[in-house]
C-alpha positions as CSV (number, residue, x, y, z in Angstrom):
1,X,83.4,108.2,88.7
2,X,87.0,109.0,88.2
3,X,88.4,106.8,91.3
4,X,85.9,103.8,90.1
5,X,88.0,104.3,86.1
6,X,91.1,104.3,88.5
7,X,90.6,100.9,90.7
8,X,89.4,99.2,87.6
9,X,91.6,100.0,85.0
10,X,94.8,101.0,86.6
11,X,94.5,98.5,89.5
12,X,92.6,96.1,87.7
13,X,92.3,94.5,84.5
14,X,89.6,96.6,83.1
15,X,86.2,97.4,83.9
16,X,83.3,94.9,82.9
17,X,80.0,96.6,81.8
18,X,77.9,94.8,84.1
19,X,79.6,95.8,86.9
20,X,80.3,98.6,89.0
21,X,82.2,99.8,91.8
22,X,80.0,100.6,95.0
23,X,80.9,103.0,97.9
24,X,84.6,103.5,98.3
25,X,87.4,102.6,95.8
26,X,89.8,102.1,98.0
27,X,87.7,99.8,100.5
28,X,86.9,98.0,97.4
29,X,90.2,96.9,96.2
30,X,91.6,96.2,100.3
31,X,88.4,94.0,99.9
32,X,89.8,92.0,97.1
33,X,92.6,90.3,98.8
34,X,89.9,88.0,100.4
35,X,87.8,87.5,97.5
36,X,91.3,86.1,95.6
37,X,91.4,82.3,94.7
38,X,94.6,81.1,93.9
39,X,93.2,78.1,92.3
40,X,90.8,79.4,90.3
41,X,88.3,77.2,88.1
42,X,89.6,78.0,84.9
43,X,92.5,75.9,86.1
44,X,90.9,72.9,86.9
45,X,91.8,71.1,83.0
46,X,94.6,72.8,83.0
47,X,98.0,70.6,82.9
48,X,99.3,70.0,86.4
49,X,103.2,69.6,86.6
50,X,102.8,65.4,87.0
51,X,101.8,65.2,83.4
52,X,104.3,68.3,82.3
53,X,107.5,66.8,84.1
54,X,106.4,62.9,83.5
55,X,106.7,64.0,79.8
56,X,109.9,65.6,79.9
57,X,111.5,62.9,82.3
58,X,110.0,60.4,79.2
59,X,111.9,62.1,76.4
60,X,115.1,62.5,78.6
61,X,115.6,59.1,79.5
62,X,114.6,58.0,75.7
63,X,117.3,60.6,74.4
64,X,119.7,59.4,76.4
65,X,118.8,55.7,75.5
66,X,119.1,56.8,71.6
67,X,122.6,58.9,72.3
68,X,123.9,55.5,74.1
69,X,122.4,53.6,71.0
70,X,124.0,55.6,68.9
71,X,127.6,55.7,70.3
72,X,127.5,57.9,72.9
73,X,130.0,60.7,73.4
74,X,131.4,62.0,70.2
75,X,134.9,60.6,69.6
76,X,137.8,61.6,67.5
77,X,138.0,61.9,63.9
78,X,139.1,58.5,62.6
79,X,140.5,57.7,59.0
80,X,138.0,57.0,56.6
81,X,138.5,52.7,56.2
82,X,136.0,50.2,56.0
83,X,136.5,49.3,59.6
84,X,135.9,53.1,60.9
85,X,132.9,53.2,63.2
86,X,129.9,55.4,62.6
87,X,129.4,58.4,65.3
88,X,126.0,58.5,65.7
89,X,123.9,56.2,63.0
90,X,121.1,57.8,61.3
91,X,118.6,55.8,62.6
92,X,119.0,56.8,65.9
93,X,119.6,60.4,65.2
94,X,116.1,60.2,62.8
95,X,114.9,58.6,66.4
96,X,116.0,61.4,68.5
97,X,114.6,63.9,65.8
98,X,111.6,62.6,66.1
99,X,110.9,62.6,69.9
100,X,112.2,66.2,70.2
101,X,110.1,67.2,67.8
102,X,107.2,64.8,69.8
103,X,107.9,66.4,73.0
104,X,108.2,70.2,71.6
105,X,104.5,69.3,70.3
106,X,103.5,68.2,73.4
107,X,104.9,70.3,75.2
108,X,103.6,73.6,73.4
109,X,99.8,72.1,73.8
110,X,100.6,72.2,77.3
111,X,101.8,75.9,77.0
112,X,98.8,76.9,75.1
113,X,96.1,75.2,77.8
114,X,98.0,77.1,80.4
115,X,98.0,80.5,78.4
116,X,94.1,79.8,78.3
117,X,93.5,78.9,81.7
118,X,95.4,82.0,82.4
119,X,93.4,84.4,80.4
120,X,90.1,82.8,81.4
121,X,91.0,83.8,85.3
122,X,91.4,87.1,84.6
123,X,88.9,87.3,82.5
124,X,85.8,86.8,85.0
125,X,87.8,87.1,88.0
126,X,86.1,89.8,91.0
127,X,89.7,90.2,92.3
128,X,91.5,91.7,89.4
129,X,94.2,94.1,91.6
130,X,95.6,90.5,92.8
131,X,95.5,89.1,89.7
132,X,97.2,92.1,88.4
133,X,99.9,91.5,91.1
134,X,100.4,87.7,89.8
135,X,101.1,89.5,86.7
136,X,103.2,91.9,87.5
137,X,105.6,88.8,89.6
138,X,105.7,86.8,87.0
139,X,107.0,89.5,84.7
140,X,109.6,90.4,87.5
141,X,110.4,86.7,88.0
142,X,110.8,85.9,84.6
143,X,111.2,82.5,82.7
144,X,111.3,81.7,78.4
145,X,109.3,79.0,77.3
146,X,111.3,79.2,74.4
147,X,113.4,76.6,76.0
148,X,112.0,73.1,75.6
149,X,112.6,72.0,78.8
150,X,110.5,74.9,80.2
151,X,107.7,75.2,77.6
152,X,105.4,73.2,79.8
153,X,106.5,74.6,83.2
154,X,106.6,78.5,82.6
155,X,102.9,78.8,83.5
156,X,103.5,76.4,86.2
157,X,105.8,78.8,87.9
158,X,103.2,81.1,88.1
159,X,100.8,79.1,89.3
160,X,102.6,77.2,91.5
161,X,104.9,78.9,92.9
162,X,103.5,83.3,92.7
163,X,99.5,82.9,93.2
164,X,99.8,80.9,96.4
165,X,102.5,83.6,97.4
166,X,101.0,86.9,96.3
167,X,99.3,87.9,99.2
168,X,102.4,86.2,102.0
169,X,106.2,87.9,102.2
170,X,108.2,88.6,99.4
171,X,111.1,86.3,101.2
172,X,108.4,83.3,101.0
173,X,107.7,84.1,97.2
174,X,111.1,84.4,96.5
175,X,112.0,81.3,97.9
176,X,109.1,79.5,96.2
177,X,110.2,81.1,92.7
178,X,113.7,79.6,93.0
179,X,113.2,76.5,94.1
180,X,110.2,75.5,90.6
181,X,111.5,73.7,88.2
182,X,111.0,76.4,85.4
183,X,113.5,78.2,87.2
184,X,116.3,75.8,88.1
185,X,116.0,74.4,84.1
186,X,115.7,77.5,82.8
187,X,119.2,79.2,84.3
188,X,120.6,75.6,84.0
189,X,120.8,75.5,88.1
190,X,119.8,72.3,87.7
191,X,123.1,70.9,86.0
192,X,125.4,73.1,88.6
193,X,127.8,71.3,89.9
194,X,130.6,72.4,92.7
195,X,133.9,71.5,91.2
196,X,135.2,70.5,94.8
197,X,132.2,68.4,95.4
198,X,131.7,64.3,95.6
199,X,130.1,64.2,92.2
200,X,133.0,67.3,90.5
201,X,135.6,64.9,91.6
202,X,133.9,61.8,90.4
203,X,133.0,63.8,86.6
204,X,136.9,64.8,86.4
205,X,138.1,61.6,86.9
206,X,136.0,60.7,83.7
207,X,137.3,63.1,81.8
208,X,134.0,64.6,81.4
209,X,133.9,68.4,79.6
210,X,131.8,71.0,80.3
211,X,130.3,70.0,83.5
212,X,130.8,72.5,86.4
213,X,129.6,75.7,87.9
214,X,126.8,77.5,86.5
215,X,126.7,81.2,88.0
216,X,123.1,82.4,86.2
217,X,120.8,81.7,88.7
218,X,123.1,83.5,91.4
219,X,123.5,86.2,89.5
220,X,119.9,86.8,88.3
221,X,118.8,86.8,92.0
222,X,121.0,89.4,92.6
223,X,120.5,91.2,89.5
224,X,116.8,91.0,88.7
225,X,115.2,89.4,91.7
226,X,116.4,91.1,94.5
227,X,119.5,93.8,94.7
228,X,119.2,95.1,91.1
229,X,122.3,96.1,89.0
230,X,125.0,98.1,90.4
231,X,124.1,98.0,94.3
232,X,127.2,97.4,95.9
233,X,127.8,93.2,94.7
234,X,130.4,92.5,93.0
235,X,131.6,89.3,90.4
236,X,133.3,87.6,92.8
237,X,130.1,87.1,95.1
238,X,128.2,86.1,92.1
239,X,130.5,83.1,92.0
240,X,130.4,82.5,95.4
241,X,126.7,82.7,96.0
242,X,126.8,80.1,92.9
243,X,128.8,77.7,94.8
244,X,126.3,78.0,97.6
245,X,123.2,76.9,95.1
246,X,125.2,73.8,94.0
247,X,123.1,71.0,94.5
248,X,119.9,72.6,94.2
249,X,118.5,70.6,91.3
250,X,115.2,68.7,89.7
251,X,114.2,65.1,90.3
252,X,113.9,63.0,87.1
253,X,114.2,65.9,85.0
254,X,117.8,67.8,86.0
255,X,120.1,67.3,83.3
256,X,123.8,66.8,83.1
257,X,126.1,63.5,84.0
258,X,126.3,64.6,87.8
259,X,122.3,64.3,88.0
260,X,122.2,61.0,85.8
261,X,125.1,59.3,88.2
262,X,123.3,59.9,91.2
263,X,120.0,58.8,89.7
264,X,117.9,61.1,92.3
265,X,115.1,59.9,93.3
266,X,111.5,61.7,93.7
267,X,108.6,62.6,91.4
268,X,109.7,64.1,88.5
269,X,109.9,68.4,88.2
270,X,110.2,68.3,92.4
271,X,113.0,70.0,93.6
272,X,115.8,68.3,95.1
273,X,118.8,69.1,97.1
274,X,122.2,66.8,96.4
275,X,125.1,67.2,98.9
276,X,127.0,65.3,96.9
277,X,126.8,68.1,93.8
278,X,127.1,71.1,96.8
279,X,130.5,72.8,97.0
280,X,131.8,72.5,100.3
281,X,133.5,75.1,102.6
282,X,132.6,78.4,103.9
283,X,131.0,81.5,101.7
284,X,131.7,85.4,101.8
285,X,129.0,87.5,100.3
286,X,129.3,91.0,100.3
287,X,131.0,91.2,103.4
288,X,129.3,88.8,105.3
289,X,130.4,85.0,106.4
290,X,128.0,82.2,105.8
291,X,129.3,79.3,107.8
292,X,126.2,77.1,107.1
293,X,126.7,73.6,104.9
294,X,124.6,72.0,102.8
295,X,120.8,73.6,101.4
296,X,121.5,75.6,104.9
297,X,123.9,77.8,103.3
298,X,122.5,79.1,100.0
299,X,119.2,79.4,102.4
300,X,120.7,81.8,104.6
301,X,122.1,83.7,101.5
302,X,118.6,83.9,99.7
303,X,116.9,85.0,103.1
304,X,119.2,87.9,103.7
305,X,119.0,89.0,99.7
306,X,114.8,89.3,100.6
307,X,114.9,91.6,103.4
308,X,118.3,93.8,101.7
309,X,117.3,97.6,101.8
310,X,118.6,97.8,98.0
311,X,116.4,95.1,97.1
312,X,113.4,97.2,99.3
313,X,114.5,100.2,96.6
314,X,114.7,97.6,93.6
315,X,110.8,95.8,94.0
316,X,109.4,99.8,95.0
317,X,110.6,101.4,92.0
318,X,109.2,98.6,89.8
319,X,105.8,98.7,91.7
320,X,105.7,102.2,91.9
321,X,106.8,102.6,87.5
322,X,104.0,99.6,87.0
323,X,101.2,102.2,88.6
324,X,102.3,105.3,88.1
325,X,104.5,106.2,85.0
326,X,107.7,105.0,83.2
327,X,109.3,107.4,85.7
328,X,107.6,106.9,89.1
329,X,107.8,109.5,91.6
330,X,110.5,109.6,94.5
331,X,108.5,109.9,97.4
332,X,106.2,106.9,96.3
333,X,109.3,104.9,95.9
334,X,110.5,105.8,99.2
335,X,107.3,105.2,100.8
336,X,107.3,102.1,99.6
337,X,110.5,101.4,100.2
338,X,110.1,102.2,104.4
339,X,106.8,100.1,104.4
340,X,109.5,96.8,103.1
341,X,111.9,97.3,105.3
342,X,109.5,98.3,108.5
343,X,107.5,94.8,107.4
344,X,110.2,92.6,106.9
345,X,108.5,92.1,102.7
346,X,105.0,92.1,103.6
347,X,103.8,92.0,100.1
348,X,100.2,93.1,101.5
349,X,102.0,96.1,103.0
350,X,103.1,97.4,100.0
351,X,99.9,97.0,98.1
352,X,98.2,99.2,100.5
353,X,100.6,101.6,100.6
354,X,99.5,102.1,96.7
355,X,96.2,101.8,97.5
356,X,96.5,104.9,99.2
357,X,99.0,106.9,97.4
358,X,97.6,110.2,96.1
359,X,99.9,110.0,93.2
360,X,98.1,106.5,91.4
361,X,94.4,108.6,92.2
362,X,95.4,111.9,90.7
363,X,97.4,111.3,88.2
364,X,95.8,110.8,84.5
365,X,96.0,107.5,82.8
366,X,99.8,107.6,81.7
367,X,100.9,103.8,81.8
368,X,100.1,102.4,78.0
369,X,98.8,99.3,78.1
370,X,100.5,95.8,77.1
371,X,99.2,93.7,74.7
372,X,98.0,91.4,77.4
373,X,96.5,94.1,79.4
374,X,95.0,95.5,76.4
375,X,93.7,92.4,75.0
376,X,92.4,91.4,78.3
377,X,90.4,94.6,79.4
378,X,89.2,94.4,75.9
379,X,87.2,90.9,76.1
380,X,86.2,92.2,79.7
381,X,84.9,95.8,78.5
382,X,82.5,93.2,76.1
383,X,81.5,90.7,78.6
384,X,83.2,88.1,77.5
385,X,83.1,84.8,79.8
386,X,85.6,83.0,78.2
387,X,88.3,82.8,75.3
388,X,89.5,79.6,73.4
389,X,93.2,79.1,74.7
390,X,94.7,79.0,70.7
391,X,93.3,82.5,69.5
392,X,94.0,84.2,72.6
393,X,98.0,82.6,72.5
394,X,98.6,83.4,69.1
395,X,96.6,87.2,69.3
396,X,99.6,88.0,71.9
397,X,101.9,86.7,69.4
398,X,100.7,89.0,66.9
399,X,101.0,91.7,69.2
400,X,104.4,91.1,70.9
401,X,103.5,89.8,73.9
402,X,103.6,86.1,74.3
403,X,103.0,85.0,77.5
404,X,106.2,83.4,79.4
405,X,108.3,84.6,76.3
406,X,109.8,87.7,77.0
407,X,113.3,86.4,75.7
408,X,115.5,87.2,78.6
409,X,115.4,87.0,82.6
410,X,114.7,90.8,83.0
411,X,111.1,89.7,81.7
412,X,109.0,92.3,79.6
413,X,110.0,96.1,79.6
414,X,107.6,98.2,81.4
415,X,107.7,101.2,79.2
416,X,105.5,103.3,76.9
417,X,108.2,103.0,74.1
418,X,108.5,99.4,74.2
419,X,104.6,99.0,73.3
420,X,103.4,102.4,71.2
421,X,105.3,102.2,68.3
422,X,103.5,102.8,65.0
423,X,103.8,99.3,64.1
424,X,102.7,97.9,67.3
425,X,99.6,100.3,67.1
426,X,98.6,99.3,63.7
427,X,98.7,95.6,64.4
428,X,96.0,96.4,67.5
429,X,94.3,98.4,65.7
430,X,93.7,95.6,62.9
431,X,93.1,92.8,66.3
432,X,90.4,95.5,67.5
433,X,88.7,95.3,63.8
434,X,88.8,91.9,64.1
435,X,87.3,91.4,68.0
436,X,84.4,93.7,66.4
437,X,83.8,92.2,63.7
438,X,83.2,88.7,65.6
439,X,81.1,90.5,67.9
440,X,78.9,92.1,65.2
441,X,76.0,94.2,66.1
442,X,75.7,92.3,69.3
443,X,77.1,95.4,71.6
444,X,76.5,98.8,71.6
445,X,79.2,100.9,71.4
446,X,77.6,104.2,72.3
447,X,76.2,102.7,75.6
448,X,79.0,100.4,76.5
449,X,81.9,103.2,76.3
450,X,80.4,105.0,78.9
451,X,80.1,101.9,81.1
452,X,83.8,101.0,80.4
453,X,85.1,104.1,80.6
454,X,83.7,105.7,83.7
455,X,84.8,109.2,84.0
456,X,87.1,108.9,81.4
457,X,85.4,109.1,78.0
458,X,86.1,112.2,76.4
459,X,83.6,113.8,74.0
460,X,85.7,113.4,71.1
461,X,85.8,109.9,71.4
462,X,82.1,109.8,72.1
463,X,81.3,111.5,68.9
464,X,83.2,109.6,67.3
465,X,81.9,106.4,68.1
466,X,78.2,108.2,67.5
467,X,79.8,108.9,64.1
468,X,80.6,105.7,63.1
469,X,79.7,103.8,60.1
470,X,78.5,100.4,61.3
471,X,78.1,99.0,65.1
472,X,81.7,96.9,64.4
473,X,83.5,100.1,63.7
474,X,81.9,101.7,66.6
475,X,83.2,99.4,68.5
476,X,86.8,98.7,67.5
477,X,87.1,102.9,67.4
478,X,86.2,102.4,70.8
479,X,88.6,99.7,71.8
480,X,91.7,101.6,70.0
481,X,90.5,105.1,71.9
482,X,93.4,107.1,73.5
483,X,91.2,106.5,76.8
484,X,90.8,102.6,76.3
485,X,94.4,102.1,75.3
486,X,95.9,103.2,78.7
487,X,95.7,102.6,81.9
């Protein structure tokens, strides 16, 4: 009973009362990796990125339209006379008002359809360890959809580029994951330009500010996505891994004067390499020469960060804190750390090196669960099919967790104090009230905690759901439960 409370909670999403875990939980989870559909049904009305990016590439080229309209670049202060030309005239900064605040409208429906399509595949899904995984990469790979050019495409990255990648190598996701659209846009890759280059010499001889180098994607790779902080990189191959990504940009949609002089052509989100925006010349990188030109180069930098022993140490420890505790044990990370390394990144490797680590099985339920866990196992511990994509996007608002917000490339924090504060807990404690209360007496607390909680349930709890006042408070006492609330 224990190992089944284990491979549903822990490795899954939460157990559903109708189901059950047969024979071997081990077995049963290796088992899952064929069962997982990276396309799921719940997707199928979901935006796809032609209708995402063709509305984006619409309200660039009609902002830049208005700017031109309106006098383009801002000029110098001029005396105040009758014949002193306007800057920008109202009507067509009223008009550029209006189609950000069209597109930001737009764009957040798109958000919210992906957030539901999202929640509805985990919801019924029979492999939830993978879609655990997905999770757990898109946290690690982390984009803000607080930006507006990436509101629409932040669930795209996850579909797009992690589920079809989940179960491959890690050098194969990685190189999916920096090459979307959400993530070239999102740490401005997209507008890099090498200074040296065809298109930096033509934007100097304009006179154009402000145009250049951009040195965040390069150095979240190494930071966040690969190396982690402090493991033997230093600035200077940050800037030089950044000349290596210039050109690596995003048809129809990149941004900046060196993207709109060249007028790249393709669909609109697909990524694009330019020469003429690359830097040219050779690249050292922590010691080690990369001759190549072109795409070739930043290629052969990216392939190299994958399969880095610190970056074997980096993704363990963050598996191994995600299924164990905030402080994951040594010899996990180290196992897991020899299985990368020995595999080249097999992503499958790993996973079954947690599948069979004795520390996950015997450990109690230490990890506290996100919001989005929590709210997650919570409609699955009632049976619920599905979830209306508004309610369930603005619930994890409420709680703190909105999906593809986390505010900053290091993504979501994976730590007990970052989601069991007092008033974190009282705000799902009042969301539990209200799941109950929608429910009404149509579940059984006293027979479904048991079902939900396999091995698990304590008999204070189970009193005090028998002691409850009404079926709803049964129930929400069951869904705020020491036992229910971790994982």
């Amino acid at each position: 009973m224990f190992d089944q409370a284990i491979a549903a909670n822990r490795f899954g999403l939460g157990a559903r009362p109708g189901e059950r875990i047969e024979g071997d939980a081990r077995r049963a989870l290796l088992a899952q990796f064929d069962r997982f559909d990276p396309k799921p049904a719940a997707f199928a009305s979901a935006p796809d990125r032609k209708t995402v990016a063709g509305g984006l590439a619409d309200y660039l080229e009609q902002a830049r339209g208005l700017r031109q309209q309106g006098g383009g670049r801002k000029q110098q202060a001029q005396p105040q006379t009758m014949t002193a030309a306007p800057i920008a005239p109202k009507p067509a900064r009223d008009a550029m008002q209006q189609a950000r605040k069209y597109v930001r409208q737009e764009s957040r429906g798109e958000y919210i359809a992906l957030v539901g399509a999202r929640a509805n595949a985990a919801l019924i899904s029979s492999a939830p360890f993978v879609e655990r995984l997905t999770h757990f990469w898109a946290n690690h790979f982390a984009v803000s959809a607080d930006k507006l050019t990436v509101i629409g495409l932040a669930g795209l990255l996850e579909f797009e580029a992690i589920r079809p990648n989940v179960l491959g190598t890690f050098s194969d996701l990685l190189f999916a994951v920096e090459r979307h659209p959400a993530m070239l846009l999102y740490l401005d890759q997209a507008q890099s330009i090498g200074p040296n280059s065809a298109v930096g010499a033509r934007v100097a001889a304009r006179g154009v500010r402000k145009v250049g180098l951009n040195e965040n994607l390069a150095r979240e790779i190494m930071e966040l996505h690969t190396l982690g902080v402090r493991t033997g990189y230093a600035q200077g191959d940050v800037t030089e891994f950044a000349r290596a990504l210039t050109g690596w940009t995003v048809s129809g949609i990149g941004r900046g004067p060196g993207v709109r002089m060249l007028g790249i052509s393709g669909n609109p989100g697909d990524y694009a390499f330019v020469p003429a925006m690359h830097e040219p010349g050779e690249r050292t990188i922590m010691g080690r020469r990369y001759a190549q030109q072109g795409e070739a180069q930043a290629r052969a930098i990216i392939a190299d960060l994958a399969t880095n022993s610190a970056t074997a140490t980096h993704i363990s420890t963050k598996l191994a804190r995600h299924f164990t505790d905030d402080t994951p044990p040594p010899a996990l990370v180290a196992r897991l750390a020899d299985s990368f390394n020995r595999s080249g990144g097999d992503l499958p490797s790993l996973y079954r090196v947690l599948i069979d680590a004795p520390e996950i099985w015997a450990a109690p339920s230490a990890k506290f669960k996100t919001p989005w866990d929590w709210t997650i196992s919570a409609n699955r511990a009632l049976g619920v099919q599905s979830v209306e994509a508004q309610p369930v996007a603005g619930l994890l608002v409420q709680l703190g967790q909105p999906i593809w917000k986390p505010g900053s490339p290091a993504g979501y924090d994976d730590i007990d104090a970052s989601w069991a504060g007092p008033d974190a807990l009282v705000r799902r404690v009042e969301a539990a009230e209200r799941i109950a209360a929608k429910m009404g007496a149509n579940a059984d607390a006293r027979a479904l905690a048991p079902r939900v909680l396999p091995g698990t349930l304590t008999p204070a709890t189970a009193q005090a759901i028998a002691r409850a006042d009404s079926p709803g408070q049964a129930l929400a006492l069951m869904l705020v439960a020491p036992e229910f609330m971790r994982r």
